[in-house]
N, C-alpha and C positions, 0 to 999 in steps of 0.2 A: 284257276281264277275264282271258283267259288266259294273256296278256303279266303283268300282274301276277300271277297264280298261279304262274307261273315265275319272276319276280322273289323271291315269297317262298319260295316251293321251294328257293333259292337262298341266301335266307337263313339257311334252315333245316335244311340239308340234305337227307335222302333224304323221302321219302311217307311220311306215315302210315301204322300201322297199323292202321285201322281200316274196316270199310266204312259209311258211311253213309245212310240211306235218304233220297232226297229231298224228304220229307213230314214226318220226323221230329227231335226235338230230341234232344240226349244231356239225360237229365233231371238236374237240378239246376245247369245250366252258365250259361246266362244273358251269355254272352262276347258276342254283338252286341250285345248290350243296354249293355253296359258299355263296351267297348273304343271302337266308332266313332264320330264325331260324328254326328249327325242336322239337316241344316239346317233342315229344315220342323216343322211345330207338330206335338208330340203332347199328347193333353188331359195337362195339370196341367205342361205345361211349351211354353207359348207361343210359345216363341223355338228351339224346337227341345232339343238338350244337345250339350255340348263332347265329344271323344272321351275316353274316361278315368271319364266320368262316368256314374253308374247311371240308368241309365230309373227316372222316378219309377212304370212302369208293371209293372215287374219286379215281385213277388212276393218276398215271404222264402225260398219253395221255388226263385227262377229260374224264375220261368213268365212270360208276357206277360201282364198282366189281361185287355190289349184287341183277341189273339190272333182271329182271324177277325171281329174287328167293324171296321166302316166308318171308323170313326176313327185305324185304325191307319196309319200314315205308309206311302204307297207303296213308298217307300225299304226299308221293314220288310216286309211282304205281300211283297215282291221279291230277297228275300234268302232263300237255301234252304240247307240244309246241306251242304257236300260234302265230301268226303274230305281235300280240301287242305287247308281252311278249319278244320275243328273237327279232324283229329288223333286222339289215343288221346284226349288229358284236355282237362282245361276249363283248364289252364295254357298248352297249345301253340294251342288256340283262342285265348283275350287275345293269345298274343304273335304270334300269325299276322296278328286281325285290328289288331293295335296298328300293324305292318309296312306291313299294305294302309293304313291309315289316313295313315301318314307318305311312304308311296309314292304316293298320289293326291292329297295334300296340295296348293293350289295355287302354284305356284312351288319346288316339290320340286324340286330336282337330279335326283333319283332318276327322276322321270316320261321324261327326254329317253333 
């Protein structure tokens, strides 16, 4: 992961502004939620969702509904916030993780 967090760094220019806590969401942002694919099932969407596309689990306010329950995709429980990733705003998050998303992509150019 770090190897891509320099890749998008890269992208992106310099670090963020921001510090973020490891536990915490910037609230109302909801960018993983939206921006990466998910391959495995989350309830109300069986087949997983494409990147780009909003978790049907999102919230109007950008909250997770199924945040610390069982059901929530590994993928999701294992993704934490950090400096690189979410930025000042909830626009440098989308385009950081839209980045990671097209950078892990399989058969990306980008990966080698």
């Amino acid at each position: 992961m770090k190897q891509v967090s320099l890749q998008a760094q890269q992208l992106h220019g310099s670090k963020p502004a921001i510090s973020v806590s490891s536990h915490a969401c910037r609230p109302g942002c909801g960018a993983c939620c939206i921006a990466p694919s998910i391959s495995s099932a989350i309830p109300g969407m069986p087949s997983g969702k494409p990147a780009g596309v909003r978790c049907i689990q999102l919230t109007e306010a950008n909250q997770c509904a199924i945040f610390g329950l069982p059901e929530r995709p590994s993928c999701c429980s294992g993704l934490t916030p950090e400096e690189d990733m979410c930025g000042s705003d909830r626009e440098y998050a989308i385009h950081w993780l839209t980045s990671l998303e097209e950078l892990t992509r399989p058969g990306s150019q980008s990966r080698q």
